[in-house]
N, C-alpha and C positions, 0 to 999 in steps of 0.2 A: 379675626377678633372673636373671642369664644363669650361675649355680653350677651346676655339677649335684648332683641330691642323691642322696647313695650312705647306704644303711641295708644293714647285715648284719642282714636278714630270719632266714636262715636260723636262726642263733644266736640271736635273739629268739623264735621262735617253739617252736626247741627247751625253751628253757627253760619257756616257758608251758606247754608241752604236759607237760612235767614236773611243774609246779608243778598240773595239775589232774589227772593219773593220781593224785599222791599227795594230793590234795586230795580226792579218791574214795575211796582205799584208806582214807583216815582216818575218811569214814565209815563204813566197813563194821567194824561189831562183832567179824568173825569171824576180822579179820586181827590177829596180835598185832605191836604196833610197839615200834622199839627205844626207848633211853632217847634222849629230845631229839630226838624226831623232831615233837613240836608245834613245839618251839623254833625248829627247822629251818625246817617250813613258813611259822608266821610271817613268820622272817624274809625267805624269798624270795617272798613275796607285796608286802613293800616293794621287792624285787628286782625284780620283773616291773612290777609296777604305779606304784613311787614313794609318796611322800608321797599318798595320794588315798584319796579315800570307797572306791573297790572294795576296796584290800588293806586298810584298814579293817576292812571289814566280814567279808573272811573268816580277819581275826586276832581279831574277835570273834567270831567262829562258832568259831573252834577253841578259844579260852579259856573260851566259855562251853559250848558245844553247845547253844544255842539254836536251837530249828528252825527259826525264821522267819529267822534271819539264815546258815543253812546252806544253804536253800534261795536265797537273796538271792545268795551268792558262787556257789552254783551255778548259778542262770542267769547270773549273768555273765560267768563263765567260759564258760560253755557258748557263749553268743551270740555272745562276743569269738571263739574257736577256730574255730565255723563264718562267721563272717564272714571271718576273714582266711585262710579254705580258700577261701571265695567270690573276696575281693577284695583280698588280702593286708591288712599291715599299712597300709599308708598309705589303703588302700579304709573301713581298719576306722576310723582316727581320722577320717578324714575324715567319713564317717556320723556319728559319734559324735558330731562336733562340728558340724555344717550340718545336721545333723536338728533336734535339741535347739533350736538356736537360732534355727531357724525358729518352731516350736512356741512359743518366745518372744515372738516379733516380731507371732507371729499373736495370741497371748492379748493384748501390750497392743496393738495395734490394736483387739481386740475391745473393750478394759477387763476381761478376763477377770483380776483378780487371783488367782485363789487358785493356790495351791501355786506363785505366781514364785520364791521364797525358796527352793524347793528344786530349781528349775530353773536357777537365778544358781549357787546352790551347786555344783550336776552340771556346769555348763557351765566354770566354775572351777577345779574339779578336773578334770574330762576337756583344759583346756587343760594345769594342768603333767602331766599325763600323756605329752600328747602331747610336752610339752616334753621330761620323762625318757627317754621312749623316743629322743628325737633326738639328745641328747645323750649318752645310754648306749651308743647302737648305732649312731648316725649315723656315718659314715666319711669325711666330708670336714667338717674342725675349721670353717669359715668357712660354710657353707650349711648347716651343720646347725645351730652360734650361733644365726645369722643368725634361721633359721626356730623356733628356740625360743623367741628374745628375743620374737619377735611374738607369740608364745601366750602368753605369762607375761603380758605385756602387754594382753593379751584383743583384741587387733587380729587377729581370725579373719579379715578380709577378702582380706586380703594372704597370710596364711600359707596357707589354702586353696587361693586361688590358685596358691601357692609347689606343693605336693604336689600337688594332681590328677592333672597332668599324668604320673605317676609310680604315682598309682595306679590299680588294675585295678577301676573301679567299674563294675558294671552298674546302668544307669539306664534305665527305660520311658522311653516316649515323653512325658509329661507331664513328668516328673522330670527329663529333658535340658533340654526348655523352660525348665525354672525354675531349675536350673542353671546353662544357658550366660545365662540372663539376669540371674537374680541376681550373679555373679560378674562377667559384661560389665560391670554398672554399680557393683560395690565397686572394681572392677578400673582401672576408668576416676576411680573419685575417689581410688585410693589411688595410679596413679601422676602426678596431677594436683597429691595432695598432696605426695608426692617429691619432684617438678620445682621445685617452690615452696618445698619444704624446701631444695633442694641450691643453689637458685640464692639464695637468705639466705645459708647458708652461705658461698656464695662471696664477695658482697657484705663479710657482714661477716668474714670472715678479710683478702680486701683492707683493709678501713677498718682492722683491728686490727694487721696484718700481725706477727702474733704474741704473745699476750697473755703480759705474765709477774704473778704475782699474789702478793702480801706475805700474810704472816700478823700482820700488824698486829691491833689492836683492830677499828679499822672495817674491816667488812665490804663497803662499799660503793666497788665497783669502777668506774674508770674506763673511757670509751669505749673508750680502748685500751689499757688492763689496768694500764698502766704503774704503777711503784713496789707491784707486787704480785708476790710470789717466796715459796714455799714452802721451808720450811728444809733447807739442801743435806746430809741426814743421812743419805744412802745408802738413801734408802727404796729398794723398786722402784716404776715407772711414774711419777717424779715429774712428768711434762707432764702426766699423766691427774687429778694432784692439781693443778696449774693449771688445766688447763682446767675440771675440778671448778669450783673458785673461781668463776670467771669468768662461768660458766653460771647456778651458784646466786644468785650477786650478781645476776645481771641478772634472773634469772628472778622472784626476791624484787621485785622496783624494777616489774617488770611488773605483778605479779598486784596490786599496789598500788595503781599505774595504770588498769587495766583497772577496780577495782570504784569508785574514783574520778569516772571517765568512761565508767560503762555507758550513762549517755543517751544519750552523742556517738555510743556503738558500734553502741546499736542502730539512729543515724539511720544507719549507714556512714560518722562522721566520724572514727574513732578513726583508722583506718590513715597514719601523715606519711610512709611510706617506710623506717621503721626495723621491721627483721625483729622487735622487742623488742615494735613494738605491734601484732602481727597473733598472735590467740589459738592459732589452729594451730600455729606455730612453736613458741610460749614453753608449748606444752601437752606438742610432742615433746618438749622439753626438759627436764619438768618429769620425764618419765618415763624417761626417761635418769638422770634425777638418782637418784631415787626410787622407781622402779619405779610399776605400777599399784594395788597393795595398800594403802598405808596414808597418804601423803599427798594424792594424787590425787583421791580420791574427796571428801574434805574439802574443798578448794579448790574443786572441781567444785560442790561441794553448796553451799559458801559461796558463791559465784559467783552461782548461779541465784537466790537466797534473798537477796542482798544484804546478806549475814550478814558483819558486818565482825569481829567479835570470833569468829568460826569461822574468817574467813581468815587473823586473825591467829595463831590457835593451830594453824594448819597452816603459815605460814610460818615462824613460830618452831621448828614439827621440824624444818623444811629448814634454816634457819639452824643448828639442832643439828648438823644432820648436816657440814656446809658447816665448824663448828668440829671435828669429828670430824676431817674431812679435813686440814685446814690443819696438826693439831696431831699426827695421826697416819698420816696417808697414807690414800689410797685403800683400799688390804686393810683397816685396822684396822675401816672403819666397818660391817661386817656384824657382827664380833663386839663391838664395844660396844654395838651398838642390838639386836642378842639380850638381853644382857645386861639391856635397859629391862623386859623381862618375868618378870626372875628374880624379883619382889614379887606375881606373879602370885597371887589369891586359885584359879588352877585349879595351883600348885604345894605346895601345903598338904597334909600327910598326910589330913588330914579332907574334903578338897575332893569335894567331891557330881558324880557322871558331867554335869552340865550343864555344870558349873564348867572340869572338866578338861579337856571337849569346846569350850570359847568358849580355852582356854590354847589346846591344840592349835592350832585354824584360826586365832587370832591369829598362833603364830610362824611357821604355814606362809606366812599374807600377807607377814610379816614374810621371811621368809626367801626366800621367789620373788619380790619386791621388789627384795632386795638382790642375787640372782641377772643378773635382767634389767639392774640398774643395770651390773655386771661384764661382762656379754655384751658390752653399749655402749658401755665406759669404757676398759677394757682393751685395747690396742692386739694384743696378741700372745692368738691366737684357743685356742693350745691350753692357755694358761693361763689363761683366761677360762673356758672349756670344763669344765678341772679344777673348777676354784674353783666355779663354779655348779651343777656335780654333789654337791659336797662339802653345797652348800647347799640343795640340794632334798632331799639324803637325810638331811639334819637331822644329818650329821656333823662337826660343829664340831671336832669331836680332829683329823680328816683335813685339813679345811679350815686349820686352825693349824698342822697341818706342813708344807703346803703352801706357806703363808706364809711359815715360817721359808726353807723350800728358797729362794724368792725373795730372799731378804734376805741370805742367802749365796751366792748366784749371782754 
């Protein structure tokens, strides 16, 4: 990627260094604090941190003063502060995130299962971390998107690569070796898969040379779109709710396909020359559509397992969403698929800390899902930008004026 990427460091790090003087002074017994000065902290711990397990954990250290999770926020804090004194911000996520996931890749090579679950989780939230800070304090609307969409996505390959270069890492002499070569060879398959991305792309926008897409009953779209048109009711972004169409229909007809004729794929007969039958393409796609959180993984899972009636009830959400769109434009589909979780048994007065804790992480996939899909869909990057902050910070009031603003523009 030839962007350059601009973060206001300086203003990031102020605020952090804020957010742990008084995340100190809160312990100390002997200082007296004003009224709503927890409130305060709290809330700029979601300020610093975003939607993630750290400012989690030190909004439950200050609600409860439980020691174990006081000390938890405090080395966090602590470690975060002196790292990005080491190696700034971009030194600091980057650790964060190519340590962790190495630690991963080693335990299942080893078959080492235990605590994955809380390694998947850390490596999950430290991606929209990384995503919030690029988007909060990133300063170029287009490379800073760019490089968030990939962490949301959990494509560390690419986005690491994206930042290195920018940050201030000290590495031994072992730790470059496995660096410059772990990264040489994501480096080399992820612009490998680019090339082969852009040049489908081009392929099929020639053969299509324009798709327009109806809101009819049937869903299933033609090679070249034709008698398909979204209703001309002054949304905003209506090509984006075309192409929408377009993408899902074909993507749906794919994943179809593919579990159809896995024997063919696994001899290498499936590919005929159409980007629709080659898995990597219609996989980009699928996470454009839908982000990496809640359809993806289903599909994936059904896929490997041969699970027809899991693929089905994952292509059925995309078709959900695909009717979302047609019926209400692009914006609407994050605040109606919020809305799937309001029956939540972790929204109930009575609901038990496991309950509320599975509501939580559900709408956070949910909602850095529908993030990443806007980064992708959205043509115009500083409104992509807005809307996907609105949506990591779980501000849906903001995200809906936002929307309005567009709809009167």
């Amino acid at each position: 990627m030839g962007m350059p990427i601009r973060l206001d460091e300086r203003r990031y790090v102020e605020e952090l260094k804020c957010l742990v003087a008084d995340f100190r002074m809160w312990q100390d017994p002997l200082v007296p604090l004003p009224d709503g000065f927890e409130d305060d902290l709290v809330w700029r711990s979601y300020r610093v941190f975003g939607q993630t397990s750290p400012a989690d954990i030190i909004a439950l250290a200050v609600r409860t003063r439980d020691e174990d999770l006081v000390a938890q926020g405090e080395g966090f804090i602590s470690d975060s502060v002196s790292m990005i004194d080491d190696e700034d911000v971009f030194g600091w996520l980057f650790r964060m995130i190519w340590g962790k996931e190495l630690q991963l890749r080693q335990q299942i090579a080893d078959a080492d299962v235990e605590d994955l679950d809380a390694i998947f989780d850390f490596l999950t939230s430290a991606c929209r971390l990384a995503a919030h800070v690029l988007l909060g304090w990133g300063e170029g609307d287009t490379s800073s998107a760019y490089i968030a969409r990939l962490f949301l996505i959990e494509q560390y390959d690419e986005a690491l690569n994206c930042i290195l270069p920018y940050s201030n890492v000290s590495l031994n002499t072992n730790e470059t070796e496995l660096v410059a070569s772990d990264l040489r060879d994501r480096a080399i398959a992820a612009a490998m898969r680019r090339g082969e991305t852009a040049a489908m792309e081009t392929k099929l926008h020639k053969a299509e040379d324009g798709p327009h897409y109806s809101s009819g009953e049937d869903s299933t779209a033609s090679d070249d779109g034709e008698g398909l048109d979204v209703a001309d009711d002054g949304r905003p972004f209506p090509q984006s709710d075309v192409l929408y169409l377009f993408d899902a229909d074909h993507t749906i007809e794919a994943y179809r396909y593919f579990l159809d004729h896995a024997e063919a794929d696994a001899d290498g007969e499936l590919d005929d020359g159409s980007p629709w039958r080659r898995p990597d393409f219609v996989q980009d796609k699928l996470l454009t559509l839908a982000g990496a959180g809640i359809v993806e993984p289903l599909v994936s899972t059904a896929l490997e397992q041969g699970d027809g009636d899991r693929l089905e009830a994952a292509l059925n959400l995309l078709a959900i969403y695909r009717g979302i769109v047609c019926d209400d434009g692009i914006l609407a589909l994050p605040i109606i698929a919020a809305r799937t979780l309001q029956d939540s048994d972790g929204l109930r007065p009575d609901a038990d800390l496991d309950q509320r804790m599975r509501y939580l992480e559900s709408s956070r996939d949910l909602r850095s899902s529908m993030a990443a899909m806007l980064l992708a869909r959205i043509p115009d990057p500083s409104w992509s930008r807005k809307l996907a902050v609105d949506l990591l910070n779980a501000d849906m009031e903001s995200y809906a004026r936002h929307v309005r603003e567009l709809a009167e523009s």
